[in-house]
Biotite code that builds the C-alpha atoms (Angstrom):
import biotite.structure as struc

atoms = struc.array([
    struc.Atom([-5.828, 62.903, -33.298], chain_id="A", res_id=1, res_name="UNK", atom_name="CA", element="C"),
    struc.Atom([-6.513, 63.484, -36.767], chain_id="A", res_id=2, res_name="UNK", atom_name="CA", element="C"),
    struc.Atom([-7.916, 66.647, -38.769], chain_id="A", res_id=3, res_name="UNK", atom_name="CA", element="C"),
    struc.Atom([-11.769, 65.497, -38.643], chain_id="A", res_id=4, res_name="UNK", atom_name="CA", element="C"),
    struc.Atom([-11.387, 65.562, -34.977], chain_id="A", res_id=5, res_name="UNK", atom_name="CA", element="C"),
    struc.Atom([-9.477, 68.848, -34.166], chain_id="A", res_id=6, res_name="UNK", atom_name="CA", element="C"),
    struc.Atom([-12.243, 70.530, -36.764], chain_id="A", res_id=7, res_name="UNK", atom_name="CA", element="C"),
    struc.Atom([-14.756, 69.364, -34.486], chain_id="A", res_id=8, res_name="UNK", atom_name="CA", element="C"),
    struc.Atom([-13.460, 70.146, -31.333], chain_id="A", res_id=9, res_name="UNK", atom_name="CA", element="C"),
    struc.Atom([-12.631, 73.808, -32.535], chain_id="A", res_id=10, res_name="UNK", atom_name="CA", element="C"),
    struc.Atom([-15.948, 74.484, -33.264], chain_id="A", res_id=11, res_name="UNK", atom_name="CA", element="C"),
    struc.Atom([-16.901, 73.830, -29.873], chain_id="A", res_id=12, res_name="UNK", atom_name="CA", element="C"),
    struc.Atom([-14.279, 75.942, -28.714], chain_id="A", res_id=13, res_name="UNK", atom_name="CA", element="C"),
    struc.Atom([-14.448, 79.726, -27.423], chain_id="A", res_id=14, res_name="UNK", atom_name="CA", element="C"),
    struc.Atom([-10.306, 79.798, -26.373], chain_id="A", res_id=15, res_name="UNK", atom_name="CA", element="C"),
    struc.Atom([-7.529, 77.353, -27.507], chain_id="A", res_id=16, res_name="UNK", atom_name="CA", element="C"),
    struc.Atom([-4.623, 76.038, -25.334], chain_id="A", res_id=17, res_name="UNK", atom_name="CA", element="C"),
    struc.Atom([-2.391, 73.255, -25.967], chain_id="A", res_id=18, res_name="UNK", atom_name="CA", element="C"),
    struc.Atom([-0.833, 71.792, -23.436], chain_id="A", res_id=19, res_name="UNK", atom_name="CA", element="C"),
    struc.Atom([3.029, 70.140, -23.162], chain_id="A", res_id=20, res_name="UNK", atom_name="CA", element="C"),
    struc.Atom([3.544, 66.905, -21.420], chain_id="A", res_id=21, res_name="UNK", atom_name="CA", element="C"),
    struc.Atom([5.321, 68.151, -18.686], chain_id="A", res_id=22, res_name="UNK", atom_name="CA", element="C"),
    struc.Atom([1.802, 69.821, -17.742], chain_id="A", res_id=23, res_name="UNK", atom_name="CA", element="C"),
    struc.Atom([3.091, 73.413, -19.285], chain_id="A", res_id=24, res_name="UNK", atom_name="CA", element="C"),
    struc.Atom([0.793, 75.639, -21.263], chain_id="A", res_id=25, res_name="UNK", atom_name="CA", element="C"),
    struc.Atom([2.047, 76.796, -24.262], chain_id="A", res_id=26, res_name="UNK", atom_name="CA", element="C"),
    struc.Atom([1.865, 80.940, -24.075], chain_id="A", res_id=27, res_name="UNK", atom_name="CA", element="C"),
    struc.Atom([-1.427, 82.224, -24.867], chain_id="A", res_id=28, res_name="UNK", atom_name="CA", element="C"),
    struc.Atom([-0.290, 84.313, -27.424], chain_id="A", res_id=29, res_name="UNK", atom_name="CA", element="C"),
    struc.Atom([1.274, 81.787, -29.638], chain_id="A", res_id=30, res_name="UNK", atom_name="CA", element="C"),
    struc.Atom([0.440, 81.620, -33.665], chain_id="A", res_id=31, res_name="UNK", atom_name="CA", element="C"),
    struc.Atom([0.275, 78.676, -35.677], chain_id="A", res_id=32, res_name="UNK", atom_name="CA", element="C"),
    struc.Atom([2.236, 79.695, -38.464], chain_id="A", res_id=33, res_name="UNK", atom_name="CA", element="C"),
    struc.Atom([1.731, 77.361, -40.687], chain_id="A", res_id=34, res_name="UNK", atom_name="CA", element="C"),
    struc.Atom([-0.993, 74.271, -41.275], chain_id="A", res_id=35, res_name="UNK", atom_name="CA", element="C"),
    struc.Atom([0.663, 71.759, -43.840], chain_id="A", res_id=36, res_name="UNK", atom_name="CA", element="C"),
    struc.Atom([0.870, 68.521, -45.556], chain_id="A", res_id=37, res_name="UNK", atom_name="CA", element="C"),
    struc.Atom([4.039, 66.594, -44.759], chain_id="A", res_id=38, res_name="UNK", atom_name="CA", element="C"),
    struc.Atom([4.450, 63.610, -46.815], chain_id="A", res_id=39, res_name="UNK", atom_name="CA", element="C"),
    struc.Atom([7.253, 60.850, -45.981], chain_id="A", res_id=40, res_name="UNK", atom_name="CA", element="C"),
    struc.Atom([8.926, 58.230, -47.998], chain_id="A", res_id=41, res_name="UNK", atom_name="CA", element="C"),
    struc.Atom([10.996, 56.166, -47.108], chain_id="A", res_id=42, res_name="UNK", atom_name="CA", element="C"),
    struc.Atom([12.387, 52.413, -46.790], chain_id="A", res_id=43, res_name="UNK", atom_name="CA", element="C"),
    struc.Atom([12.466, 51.110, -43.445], chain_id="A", res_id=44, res_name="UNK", atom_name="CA", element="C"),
    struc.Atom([15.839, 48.672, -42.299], chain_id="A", res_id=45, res_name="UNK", atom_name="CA", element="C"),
    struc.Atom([13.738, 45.543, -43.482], chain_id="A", res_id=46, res_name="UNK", atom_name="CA", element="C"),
    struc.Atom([13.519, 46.798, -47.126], chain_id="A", res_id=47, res_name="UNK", atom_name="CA", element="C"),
    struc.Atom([10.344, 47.627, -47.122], chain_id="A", res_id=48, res_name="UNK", atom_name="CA", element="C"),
    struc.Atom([9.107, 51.233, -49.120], chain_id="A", res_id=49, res_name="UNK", atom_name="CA", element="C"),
    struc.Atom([6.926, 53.198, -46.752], chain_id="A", res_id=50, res_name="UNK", atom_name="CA", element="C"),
    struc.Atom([4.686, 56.337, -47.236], chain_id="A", res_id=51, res_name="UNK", atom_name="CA", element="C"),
    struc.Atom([3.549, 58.454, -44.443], chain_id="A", res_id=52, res_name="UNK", atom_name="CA", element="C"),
    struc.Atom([1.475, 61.319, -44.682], chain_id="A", res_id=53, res_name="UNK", atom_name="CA", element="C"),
    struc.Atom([0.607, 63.598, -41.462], chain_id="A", res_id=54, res_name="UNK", atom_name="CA", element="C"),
    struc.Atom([-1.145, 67.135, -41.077], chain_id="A", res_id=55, res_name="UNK", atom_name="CA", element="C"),
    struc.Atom([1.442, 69.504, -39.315], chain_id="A", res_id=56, res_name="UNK", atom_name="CA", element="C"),
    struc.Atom([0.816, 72.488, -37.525], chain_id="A", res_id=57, res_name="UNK", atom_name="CA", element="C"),
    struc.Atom([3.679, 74.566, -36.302], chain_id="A", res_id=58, res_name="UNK", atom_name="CA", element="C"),
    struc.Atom([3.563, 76.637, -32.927], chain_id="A", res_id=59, res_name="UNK", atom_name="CA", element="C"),
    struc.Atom([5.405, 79.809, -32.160], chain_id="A", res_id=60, res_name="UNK", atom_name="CA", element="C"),
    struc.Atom([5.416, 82.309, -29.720], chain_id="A", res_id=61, res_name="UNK", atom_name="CA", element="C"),
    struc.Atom([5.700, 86.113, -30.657], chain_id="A", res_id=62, res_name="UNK", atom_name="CA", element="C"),
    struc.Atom([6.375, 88.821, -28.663], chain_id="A", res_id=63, res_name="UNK", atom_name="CA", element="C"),
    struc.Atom([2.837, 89.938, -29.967], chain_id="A", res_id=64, res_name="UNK", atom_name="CA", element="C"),
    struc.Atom([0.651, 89.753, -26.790], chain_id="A", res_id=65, res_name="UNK", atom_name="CA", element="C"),
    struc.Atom([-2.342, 91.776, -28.068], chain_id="A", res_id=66, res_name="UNK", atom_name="CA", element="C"),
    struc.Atom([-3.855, 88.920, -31.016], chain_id="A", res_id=67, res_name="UNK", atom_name="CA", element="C"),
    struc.Atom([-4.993, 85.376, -29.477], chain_id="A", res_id=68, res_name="UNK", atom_name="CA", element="C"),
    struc.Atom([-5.503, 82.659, -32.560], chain_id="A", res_id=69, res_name="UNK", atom_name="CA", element="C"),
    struc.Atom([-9.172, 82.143, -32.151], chain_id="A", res_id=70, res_name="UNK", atom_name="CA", element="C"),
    struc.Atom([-10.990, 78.958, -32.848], chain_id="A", res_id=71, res_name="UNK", atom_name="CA", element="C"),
    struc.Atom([-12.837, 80.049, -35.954], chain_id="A", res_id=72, res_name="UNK", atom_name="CA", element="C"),
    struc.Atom([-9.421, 81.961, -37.444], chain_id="A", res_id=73, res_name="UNK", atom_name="CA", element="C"),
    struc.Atom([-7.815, 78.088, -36.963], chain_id="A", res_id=74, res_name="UNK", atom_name="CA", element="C"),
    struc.Atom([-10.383, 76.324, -38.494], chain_id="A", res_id=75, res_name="UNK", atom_name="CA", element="C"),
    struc.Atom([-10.896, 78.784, -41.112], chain_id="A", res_id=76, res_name="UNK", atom_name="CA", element="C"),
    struc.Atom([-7.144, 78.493, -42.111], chain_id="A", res_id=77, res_name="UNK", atom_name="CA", element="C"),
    struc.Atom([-7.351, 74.669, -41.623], chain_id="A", res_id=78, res_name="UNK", atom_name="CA", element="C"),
    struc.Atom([-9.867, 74.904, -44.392], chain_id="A", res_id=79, res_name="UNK", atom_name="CA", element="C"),
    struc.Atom([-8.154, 76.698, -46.830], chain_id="A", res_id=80, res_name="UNK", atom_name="CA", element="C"),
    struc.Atom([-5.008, 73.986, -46.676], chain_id="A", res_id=81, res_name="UNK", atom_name="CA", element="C"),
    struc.Atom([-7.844, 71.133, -47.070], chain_id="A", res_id=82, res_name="UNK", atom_name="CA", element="C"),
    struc.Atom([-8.373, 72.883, -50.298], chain_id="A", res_id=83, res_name="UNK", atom_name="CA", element="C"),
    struc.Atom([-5.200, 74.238, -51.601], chain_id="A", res_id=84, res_name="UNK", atom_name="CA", element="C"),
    struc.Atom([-2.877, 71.249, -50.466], chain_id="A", res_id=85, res_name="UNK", atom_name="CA", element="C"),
    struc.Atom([-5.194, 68.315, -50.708], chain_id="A", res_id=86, res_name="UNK", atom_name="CA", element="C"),
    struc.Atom([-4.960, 67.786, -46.895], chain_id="A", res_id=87, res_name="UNK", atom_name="CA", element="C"),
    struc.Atom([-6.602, 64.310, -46.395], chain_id="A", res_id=88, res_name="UNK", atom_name="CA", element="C"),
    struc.Atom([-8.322, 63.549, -43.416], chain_id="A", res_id=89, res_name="UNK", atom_name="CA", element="C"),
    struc.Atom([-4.946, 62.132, -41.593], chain_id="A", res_id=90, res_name="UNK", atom_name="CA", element="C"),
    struc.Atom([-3.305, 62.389, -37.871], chain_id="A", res_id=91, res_name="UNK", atom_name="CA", element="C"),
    struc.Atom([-1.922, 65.709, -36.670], chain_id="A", res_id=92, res_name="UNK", atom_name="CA", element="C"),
    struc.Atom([1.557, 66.613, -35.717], chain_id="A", res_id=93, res_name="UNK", atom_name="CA", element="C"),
    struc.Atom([2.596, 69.517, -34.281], chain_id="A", res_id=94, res_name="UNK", atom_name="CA", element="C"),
    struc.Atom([6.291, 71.323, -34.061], chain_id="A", res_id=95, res_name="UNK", atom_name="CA", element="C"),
    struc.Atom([6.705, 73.544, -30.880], chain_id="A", res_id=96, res_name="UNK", atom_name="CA", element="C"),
    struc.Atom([9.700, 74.804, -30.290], chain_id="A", res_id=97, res_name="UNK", atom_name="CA", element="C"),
    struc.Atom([12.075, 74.269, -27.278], chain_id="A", res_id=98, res_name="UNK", atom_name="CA", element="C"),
    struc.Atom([15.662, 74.084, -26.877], chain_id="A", res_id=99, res_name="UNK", atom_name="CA", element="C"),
    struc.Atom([15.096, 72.324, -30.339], chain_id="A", res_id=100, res_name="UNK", atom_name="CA", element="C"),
    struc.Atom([12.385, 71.897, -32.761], chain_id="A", res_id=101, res_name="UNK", atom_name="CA", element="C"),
    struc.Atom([9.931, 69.045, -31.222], chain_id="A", res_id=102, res_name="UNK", atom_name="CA", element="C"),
    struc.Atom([7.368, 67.138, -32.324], chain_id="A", res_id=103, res_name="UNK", atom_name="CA", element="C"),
    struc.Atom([4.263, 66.107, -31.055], chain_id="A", res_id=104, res_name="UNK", atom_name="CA", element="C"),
    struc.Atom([1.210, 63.952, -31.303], chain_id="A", res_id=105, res_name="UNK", atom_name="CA", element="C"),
    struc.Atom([-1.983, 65.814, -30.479], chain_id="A", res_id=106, res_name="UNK", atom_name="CA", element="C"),
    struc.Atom([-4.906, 64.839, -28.196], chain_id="A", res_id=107, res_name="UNK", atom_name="CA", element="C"),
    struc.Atom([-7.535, 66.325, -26.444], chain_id="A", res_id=108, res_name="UNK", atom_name="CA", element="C"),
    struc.Atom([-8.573, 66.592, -22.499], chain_id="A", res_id=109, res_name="UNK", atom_name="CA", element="C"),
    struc.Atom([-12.179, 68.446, -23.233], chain_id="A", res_id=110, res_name="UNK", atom_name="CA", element="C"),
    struc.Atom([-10.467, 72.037, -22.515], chain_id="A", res_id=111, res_name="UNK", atom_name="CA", element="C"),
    struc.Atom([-7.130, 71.883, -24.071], chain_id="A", res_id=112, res_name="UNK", atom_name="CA", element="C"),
    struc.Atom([-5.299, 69.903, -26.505], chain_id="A", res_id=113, res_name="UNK", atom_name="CA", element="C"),
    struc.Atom([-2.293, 67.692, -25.870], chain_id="A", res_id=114, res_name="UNK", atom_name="CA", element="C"),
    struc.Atom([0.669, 67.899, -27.618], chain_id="A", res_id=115, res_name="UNK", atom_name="CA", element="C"),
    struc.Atom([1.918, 64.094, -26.734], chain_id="A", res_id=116, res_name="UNK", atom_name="CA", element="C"),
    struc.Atom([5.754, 62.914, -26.868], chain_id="A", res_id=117, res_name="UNK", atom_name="CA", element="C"),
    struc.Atom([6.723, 60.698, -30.104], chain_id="A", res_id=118, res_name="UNK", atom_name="CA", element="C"),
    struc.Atom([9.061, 58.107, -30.173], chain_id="A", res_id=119, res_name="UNK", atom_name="CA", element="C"),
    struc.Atom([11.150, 56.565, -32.983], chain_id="A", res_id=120, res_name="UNK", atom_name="CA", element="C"),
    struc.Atom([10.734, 52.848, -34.063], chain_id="A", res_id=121, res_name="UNK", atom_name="CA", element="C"),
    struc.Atom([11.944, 49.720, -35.807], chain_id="A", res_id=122, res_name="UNK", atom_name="CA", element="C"),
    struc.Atom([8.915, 48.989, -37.985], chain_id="A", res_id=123, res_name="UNK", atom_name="CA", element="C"),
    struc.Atom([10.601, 45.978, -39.680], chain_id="A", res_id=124, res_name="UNK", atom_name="CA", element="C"),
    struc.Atom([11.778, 43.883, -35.897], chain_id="A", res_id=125, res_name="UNK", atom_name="CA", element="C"),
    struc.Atom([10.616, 41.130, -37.426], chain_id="A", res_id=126, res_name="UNK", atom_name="CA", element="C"),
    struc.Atom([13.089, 41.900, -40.230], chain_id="A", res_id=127, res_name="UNK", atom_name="CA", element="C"),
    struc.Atom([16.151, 42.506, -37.931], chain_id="A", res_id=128, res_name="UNK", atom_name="CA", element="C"),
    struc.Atom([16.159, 39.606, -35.719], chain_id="A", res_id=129, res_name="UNK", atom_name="CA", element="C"),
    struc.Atom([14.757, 42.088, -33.307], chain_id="A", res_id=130, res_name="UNK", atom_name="CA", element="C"),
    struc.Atom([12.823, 40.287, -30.822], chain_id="A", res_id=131, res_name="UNK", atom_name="CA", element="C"),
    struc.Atom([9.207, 41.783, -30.212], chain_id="A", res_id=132, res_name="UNK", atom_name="CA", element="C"),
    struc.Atom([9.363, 40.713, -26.849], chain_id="A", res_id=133, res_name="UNK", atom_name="CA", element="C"),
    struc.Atom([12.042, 40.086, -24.230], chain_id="A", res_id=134, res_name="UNK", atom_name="CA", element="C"),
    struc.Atom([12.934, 36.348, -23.981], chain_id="A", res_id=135, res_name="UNK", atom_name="CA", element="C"),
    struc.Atom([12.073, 34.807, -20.483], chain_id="A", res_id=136, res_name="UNK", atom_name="CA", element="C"),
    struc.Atom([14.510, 32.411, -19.172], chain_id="A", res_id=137, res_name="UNK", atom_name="CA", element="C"),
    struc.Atom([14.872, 30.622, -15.962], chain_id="A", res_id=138, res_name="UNK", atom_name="CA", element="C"),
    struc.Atom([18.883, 30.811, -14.554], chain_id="A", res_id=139, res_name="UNK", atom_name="CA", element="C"),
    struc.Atom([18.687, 27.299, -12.568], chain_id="A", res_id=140, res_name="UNK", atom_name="CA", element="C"),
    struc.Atom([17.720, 25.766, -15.902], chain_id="A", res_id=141, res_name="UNK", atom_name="CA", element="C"),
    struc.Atom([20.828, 27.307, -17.699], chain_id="A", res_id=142, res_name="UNK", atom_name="CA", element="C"),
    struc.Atom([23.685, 24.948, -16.255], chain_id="A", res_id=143, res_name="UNK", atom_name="CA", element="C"),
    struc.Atom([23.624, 22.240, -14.201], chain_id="A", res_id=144, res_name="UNK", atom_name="CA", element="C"),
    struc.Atom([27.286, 23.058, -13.607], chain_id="A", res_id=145, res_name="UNK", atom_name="CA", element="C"),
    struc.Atom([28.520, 25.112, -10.564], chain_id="A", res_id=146, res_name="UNK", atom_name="CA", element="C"),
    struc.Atom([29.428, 28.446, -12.469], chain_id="A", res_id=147, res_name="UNK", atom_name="CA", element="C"),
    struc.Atom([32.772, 29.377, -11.008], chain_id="A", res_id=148, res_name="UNK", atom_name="CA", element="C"),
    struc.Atom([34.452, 25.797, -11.374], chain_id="A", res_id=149, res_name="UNK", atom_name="CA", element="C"),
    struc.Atom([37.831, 25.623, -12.956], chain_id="A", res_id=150, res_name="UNK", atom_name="CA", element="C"),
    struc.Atom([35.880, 22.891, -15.543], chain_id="A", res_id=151, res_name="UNK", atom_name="CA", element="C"),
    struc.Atom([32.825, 24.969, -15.796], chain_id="A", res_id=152, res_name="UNK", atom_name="CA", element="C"),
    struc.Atom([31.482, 25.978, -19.171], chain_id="A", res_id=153, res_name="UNK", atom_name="CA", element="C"),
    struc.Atom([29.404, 29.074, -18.019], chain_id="A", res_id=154, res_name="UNK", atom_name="CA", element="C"),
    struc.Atom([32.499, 32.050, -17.401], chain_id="A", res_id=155, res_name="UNK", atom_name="CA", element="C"),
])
């Protein structure tokens, strides 16, 4: 999801929720404590020099159960980092923590947003000999040979 879209769904908005993927609500009374620019770069195992730049928000729960982040607060302090940290209209990712620190693509179900899992990747397979897609082979055209012979080539 990126920041355009969150902005718009906010002001729709009279509660927020996020949501984990195991169906868990994240406590009511969480803050987001911070709204950032995170910029990566890097060079991925093919060589290549890579720049990634996401919008991060970081959840956290406090033991503060009288304040609820309201819509307008968030998209009021969303805002301000446009401004202040040149935040360009890019995807979201949000850090919740767990057991560790995780992080999370965001979506939205029309009540609450997602926070969906991440996975690494090899973005140069093509690159590593990596192939994109598993190789289909039939066994009976493999060896005409019976496999467990003494003179077989296949053990």
């Amino acid at each position: 999801m990126k920041l355009s879209e969150v902005k718009s769904v906010l002001k729709e908005l009279e509660t927020i929720g996020f949501q984990l993927p195991n169906g868990q609500l994240v406590p009511s009374h969480f803050h987001v404590t911070e709204v950032g620019k995170i910029t990566k770069n890097f060079i991925d195992c093919g060589g290549t020099i890579r720049n990634e730049e996401v919008v991060n928000f970081q959840l956290w729960n406090a033991n503060d159960y009288d304040h609820r982040l309201h819509p307008e607060k968030l998209l009021n302090i969303i805002e301000l980092s446009e401004k202040v940290l040149n935040i360009k209209d890019v995807e979201i990712e949000v850090e919740y923590q767990a057991d560790t620190i995780g992080k999370y693509g965001l979506g939205f179900d029309g009540h609450n947003f997602l926070l969906t899992n991440k996975q690494t990747d090899c973005l140069a397979k093509d690159n590593c000999g990596i192939p994109t897609e598993k190789t289909k082979v039939q066994l009976s055209t493999l060896n005409d040979e019976p496999c467990c012979s003494p003179d077989g080539n296949c053990c």
